[in-house]
N, C-alpha and C positions, 0 to 999 in steps of 0.2 A: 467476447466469446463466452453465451453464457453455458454453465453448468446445469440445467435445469434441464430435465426431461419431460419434455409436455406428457400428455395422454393418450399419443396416440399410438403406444402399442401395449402390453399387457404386462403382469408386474409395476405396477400404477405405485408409485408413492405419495401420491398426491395428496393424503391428508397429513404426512409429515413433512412434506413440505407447506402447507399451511398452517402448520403448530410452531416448526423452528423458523421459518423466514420472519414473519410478524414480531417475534419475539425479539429475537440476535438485532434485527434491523434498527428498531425503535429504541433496543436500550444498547446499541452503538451509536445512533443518533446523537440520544440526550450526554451519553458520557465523551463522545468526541465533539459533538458543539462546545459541551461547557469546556472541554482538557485546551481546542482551540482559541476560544475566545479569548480564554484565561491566559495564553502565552500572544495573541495578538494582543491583550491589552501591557502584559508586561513590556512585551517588544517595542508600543507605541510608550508607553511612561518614561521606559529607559531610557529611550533616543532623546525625549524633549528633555530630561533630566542633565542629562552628559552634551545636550545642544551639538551633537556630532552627526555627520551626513550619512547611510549607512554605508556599513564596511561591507565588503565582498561576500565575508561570510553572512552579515545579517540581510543580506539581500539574496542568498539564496535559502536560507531559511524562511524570507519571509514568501517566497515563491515555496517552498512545501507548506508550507502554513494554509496560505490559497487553493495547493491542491489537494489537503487533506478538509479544508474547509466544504467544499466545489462535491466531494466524493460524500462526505455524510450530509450534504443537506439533499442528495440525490435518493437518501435510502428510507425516509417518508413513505416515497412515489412508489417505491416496492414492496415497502408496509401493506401499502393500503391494497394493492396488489392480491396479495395473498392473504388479507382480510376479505375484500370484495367479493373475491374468485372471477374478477374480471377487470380487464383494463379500464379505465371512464376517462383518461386521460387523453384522448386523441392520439392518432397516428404520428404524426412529428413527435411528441412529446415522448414514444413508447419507444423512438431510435435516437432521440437526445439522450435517453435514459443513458441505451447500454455503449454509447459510446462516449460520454461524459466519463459515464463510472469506469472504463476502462481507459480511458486519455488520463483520469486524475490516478488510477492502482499504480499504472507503469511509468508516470510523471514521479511519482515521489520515492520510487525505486531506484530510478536515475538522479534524483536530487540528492536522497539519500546515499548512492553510489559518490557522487560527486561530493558531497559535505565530508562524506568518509576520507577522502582524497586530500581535500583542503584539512581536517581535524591534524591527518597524520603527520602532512607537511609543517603545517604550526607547530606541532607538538617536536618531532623529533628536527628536521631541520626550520629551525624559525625564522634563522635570517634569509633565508631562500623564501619563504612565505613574506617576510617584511618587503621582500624588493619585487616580487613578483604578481603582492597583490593589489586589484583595479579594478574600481567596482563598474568602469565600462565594461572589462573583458568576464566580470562574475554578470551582468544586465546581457551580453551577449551569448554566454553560456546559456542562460535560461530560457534565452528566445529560443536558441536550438534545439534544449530540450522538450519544450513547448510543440515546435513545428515538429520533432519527429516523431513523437508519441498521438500528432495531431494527425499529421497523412498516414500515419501506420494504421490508426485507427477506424480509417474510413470506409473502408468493406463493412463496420459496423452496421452503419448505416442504414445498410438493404434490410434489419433486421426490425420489420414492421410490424402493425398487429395483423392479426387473421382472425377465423371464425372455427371456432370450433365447438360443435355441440349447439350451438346458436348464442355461442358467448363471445365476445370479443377477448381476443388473449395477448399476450406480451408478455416479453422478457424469456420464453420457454424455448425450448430447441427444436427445429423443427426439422422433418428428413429433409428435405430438400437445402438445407442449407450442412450438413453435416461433414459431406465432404469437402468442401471450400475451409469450413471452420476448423478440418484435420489438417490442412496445408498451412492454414496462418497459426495454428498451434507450435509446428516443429519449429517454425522461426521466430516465434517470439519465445518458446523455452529457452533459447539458446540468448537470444540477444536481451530479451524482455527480465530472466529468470539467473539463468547460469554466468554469465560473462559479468551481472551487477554483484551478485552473490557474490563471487568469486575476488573480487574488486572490494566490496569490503568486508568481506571476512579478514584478507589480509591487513588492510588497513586497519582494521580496530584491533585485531589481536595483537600486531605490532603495538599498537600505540598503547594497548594495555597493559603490554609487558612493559614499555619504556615508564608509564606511569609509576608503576611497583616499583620500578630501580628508581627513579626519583622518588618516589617515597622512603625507600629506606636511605637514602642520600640526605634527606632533608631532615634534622631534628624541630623544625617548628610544629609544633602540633597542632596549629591552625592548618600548616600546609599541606602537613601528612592527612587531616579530616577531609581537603578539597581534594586532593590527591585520589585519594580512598571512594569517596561521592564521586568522581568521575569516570575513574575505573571501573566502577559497578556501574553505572549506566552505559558506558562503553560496551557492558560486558550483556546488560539486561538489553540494549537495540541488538546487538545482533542476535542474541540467542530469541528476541522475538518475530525480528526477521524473519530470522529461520522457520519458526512455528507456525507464521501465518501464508508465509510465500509457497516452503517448498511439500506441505502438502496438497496446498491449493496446485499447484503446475503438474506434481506427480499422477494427484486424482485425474484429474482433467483430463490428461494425457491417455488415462487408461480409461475411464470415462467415454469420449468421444472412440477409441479405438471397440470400444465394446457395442458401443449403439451403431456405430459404422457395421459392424459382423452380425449385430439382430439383425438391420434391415437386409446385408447377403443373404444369409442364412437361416434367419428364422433364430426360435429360442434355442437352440443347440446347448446352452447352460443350465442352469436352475435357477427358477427366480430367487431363490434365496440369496442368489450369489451377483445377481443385477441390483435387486431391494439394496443389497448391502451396498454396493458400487455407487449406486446412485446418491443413497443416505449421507455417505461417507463425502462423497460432491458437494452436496447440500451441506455438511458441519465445514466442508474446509473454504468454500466458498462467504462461510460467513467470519471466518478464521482471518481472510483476507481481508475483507470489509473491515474487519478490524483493527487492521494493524496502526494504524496512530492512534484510534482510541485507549488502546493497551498501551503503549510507548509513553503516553501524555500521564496515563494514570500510574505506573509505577514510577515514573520520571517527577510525579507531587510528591509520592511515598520518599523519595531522596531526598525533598528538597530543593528541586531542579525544574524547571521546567525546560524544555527541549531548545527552546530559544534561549533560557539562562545559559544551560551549556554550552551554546555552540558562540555565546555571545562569551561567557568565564571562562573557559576553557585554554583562549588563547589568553586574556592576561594573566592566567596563573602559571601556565606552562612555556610560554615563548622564551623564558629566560635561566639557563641553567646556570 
């Protein structure tokens, strides 16, 4: 569902979105290939090190892994996009785009929901975690979340290139698709946005406060430093969560409800107050795009990689 406002009516942003999309895209790119590869290569070292099959959790980590991988080698394509100021990529490639990038945004929302799920279960009840987890049923979770962020996605699809001005275009929003894009907006806010959010906010605030009480429980000052590095990261994914998700769904929302009321009624506002709506699209749309490149990069500043934690996390915690 993209954010983008083509050109075809007035109040144009269009050279700001050719200055920040290039930009934000390219140096998300290089800092989430290198923040991934870098925890795909730890994830693969560890396992042949420890000679152990993956556990539930490293099997759904290594499915976010894939779908934050799958999401920034897609934003090249969009690069070049708004360097060009024209699609060259062919038509199939221009609806692979925006339904790739949005099966992998809401894939690792739901991963992330779920990881949330399993973190808090290991951490506060462990022997419930010890007896309950199977990395058949964590391999069959992932198909699911696969399949429904895959059929949910597929109205995408219809969103081809066109001809505008005598240029071939993609990725932009166009009227005729506006009203269909308002109707699959309200349900995936709720499902895509709100009900994951909600899911784990609870779960890591929990698990955060349980951490601090183990920490001042525990006088090893080896345990109390992993303790403390977990907690902060616990504390740093969801408050980035937050930053990159819930402006991106709030703008959108009001976004699409504002070009939906241009096209009724004509400019009945001020372009000042469109330029702005739009621009503000355009920062939180790339806000999104980022969100494991941010996660990966404060999660090195710790000392953590995102697969370390989710892989440390339960042998330091499982046992009070």
């Amino acid at each position: 569902m993209p954010l983008h406002s083509s050109n075809f009516t007035n109040c144009s942003i269009s050279d700001f979105k050719h200055t920040v999309y290039p930009i934000a895209y390219l140096l998300i790119f290089f800092l989430g290939l290198f923040g991934n590869l870098i925890s795909l290569f730890f994830f693969i070292s560890s396992s042949y090190r420890r000679k152990a099959s993956f556990s539930p959790v490293n099997i759904l980590m290594l499915n976010l892994l894939l779908s934050d991988l799958m999401m920034v080698c897609s934003l090249p394509f969009r690069a070049a996009y708004y360097l060009m100021d024209y699609w060259a990529f062919g038509d199939i490639t221009c609806r692979i785009m925006s339904y790739v990038f949005y099966i992998n945004m809401y894939g690792s929302i739901y991963f992330l929901a779920v990881l949330s799920i399993v973190r808090f279960v290991a951490i506060v009840k462990p022997f419930t975690y010890v007896h309950w987890q199977s990395s058949r049923r964590a391999w069959t979770l992932c198909i699911i979340i696969w399949l429904i962020v895959s059929v949910a996605s597929i109205p995408l699809l219809k969103a081809g290139t066109y001809e505008d001005s005598n240029q071939t275009k993609c990725l932009d929003l166009r009227p005729s698709h506006v009203g269909t894009i308002i109707m699959l907006n309200r349900w995936v806010l709720f499902l895509g946005f709100v009900m994951p959010f909600v899911v784990i906010s609870v779960c890591y605030i929990f698990a955060a406060l349980y951490l601090l009480k183990l920490r001042k429980s525990r006088q090893n000052r080896r345990s109390q430093i992993n303790h403390k590095k977990s907690c902060s990261l616990v504390i740093i994914v969801l408050l980035i969560f937050l930053a990159c998700f819930m402006p991106y769904h709030v703008i959108r929302t009001l976004f699409l409800e504002a070009e939906m009321d241009i096209q009724n009624n004509g400019y009945d506002k001020s372009c000042h107050y469109i330029e702005s709506l739009r621009k503000a699209a355009v920062i939180a749309h790339c806000l999104a795009s980022g969100n494991s490149a941010w996660i990966h990069c404060f999660s090195f500043l710790l000392g953590k990689t995102l697969l370390a934690f989710g892989d440390n996390i339960h042998r330091e915690d499982r046992v009070v």
